[in-house]
Every structure is written in structure tokens, then in C-alpha cells.
C-alpha positions in Angstrom: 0.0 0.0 0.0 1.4 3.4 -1.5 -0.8 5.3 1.1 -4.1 4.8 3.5 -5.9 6.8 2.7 -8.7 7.0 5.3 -5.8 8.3 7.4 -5.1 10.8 4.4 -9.0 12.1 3.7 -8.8 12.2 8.2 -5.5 14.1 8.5 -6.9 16.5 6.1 -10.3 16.4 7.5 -8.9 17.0 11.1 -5.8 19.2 10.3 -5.7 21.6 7.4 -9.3 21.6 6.6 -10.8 22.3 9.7 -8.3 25.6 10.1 -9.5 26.8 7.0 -12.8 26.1 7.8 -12.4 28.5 11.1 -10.0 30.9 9.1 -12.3 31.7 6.0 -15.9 30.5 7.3 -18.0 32.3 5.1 -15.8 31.2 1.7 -16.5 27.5 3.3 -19.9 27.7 4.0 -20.2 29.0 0.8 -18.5 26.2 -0.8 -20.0 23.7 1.1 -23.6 25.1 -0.6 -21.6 24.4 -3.7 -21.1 20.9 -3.2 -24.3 20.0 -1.7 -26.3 21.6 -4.4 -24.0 19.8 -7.2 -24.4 16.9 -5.8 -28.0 16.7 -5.3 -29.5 13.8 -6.9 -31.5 15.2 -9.7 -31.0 14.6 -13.6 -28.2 12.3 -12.4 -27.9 10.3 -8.9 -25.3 11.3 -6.5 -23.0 7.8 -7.1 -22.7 8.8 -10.5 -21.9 12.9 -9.7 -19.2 11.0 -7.0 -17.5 8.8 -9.9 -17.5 12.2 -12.2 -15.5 14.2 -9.0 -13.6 11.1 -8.8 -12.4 11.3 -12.2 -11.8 15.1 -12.5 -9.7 14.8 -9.3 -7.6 12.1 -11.2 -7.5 13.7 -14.5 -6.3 17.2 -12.6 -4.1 15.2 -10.3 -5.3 16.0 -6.6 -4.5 13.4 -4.0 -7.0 15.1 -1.5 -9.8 14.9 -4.0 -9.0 11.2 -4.8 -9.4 11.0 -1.4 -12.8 12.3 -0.2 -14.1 11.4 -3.7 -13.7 7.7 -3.7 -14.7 7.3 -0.1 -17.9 9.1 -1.1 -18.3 6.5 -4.0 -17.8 4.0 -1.7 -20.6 5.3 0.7 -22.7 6.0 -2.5 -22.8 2.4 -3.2 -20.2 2.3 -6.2 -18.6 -0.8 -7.6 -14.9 -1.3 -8.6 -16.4 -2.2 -12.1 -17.6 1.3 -11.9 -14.5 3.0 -10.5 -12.5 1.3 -13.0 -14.6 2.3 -16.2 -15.1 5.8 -14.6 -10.8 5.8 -14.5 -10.3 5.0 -17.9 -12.4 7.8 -18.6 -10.1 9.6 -16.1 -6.9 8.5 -18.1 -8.5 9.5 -21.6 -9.4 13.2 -20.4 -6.4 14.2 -18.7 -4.4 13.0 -22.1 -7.1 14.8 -23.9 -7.1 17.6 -22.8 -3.7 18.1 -22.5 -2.7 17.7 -26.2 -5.0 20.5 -26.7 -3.6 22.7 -24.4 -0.3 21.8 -26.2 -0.7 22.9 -29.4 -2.0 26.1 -27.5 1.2 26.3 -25.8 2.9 25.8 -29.1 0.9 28.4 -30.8 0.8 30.9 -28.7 4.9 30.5 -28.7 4.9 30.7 -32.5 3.2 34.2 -32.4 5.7 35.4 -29.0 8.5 34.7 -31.0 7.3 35.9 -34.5 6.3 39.2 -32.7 9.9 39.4 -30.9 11.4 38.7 -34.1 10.2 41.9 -36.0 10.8 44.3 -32.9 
């Protein structure tokens, strides 16, 4: 095991969270509205709006969201089968995505340097 994370989502939980939490409560109570009104079962159920967290949280590389997000999965009644076909969704859009924003990167390069090269 690379990491347990129930100890992880707790530290969190328990540590950094909770100061924030008392250091910026109106921000937090804000974006705790956030969350509970995203996830509120409606066009789609909250398992499925947990697996979709899930796989942002791996396709923008957050440990912390990994965290919370797959033990709400868990308590939302997902599968492994699920988790696993959610994560190679995961996989797919944070490749994805990131090509595009290449050939932005390289783009936007392309005009830098043509603009520096007629100053």
C-alpha cells in the first residue's frame, strides 16, 4: 500500500481543513452550498456525480480529491467495475485535454517569438 488513505481524507479532515474552515468560514460555508447543491441527486444520482468528482480529481491530479471522492463513492454504493470504467475515462481526459492545451502552448509560442522577431 502506497498510502491509506482513510488516514489521508482524516489528516486532512482534522488538520488543514478544519483551520481553514475556522480561518475563512464564510468562503467554506459557501462552498460547502456548492457541493451540496452539485451533488443533489436530480437529472443524475449522487454515485454517479461522486465517480464524475472522482475522475476530475484524477484527471487534474489532486491526491486530496482522490481522497474524499472515492470514499464518497464508496458510501454512494459504487462498484470497482464502476470505478474502474469511470478511470479510464479519467486516463482519456487528462491525455485529452492536455494535447489540446499543447498545441496552444505551441501556438501561442509561434506568435511570441514571431512578434519578438520583428521588434
Amino acid at each position: 500500500m502506497l498510502r491509506d488513505w482513510a488516514a489521508f481524507a482524516e489528516t486532512l479532515s482534522s488538520g488543514p481543513l478544519r483551520d481553514l474552515r475556522g480561518g475563512a468560514p464564510e468562503v467554506m460555508k459557501n462552498f460547502s452550498a456548492i457541493a451540496q447543491s452539485a451533488l443533489k441527486p436530480e437529472a443524475l444520482d449522487t454515485k454517479t456525480k461522486e465517480l464524475i468528482a472522482l475522475a476530475i480529481g484524477v484527471a487534474i491530479r489532486c491526491d486530496d480529491c482522490i481522497a474524499f471522492h472515492a470514499k464518497a463513492a464508496v458510501t454512494h454504493g459504487a462498484t470497482r467495475e464502476e470505478v474502474l470504467e469511470t478511470l479510464g475515462l479519467a486516463i482519456y481526459m487528462g491525455a485529452g485535454p492536455s494535447v489540446m492545451y499543447a498545441s496552444h502552448a505551441v501556438e501561442a509560442f509561434d506568435q511570441f517569438a514571431a512578434k519578438n522577431a520583428t521588434a
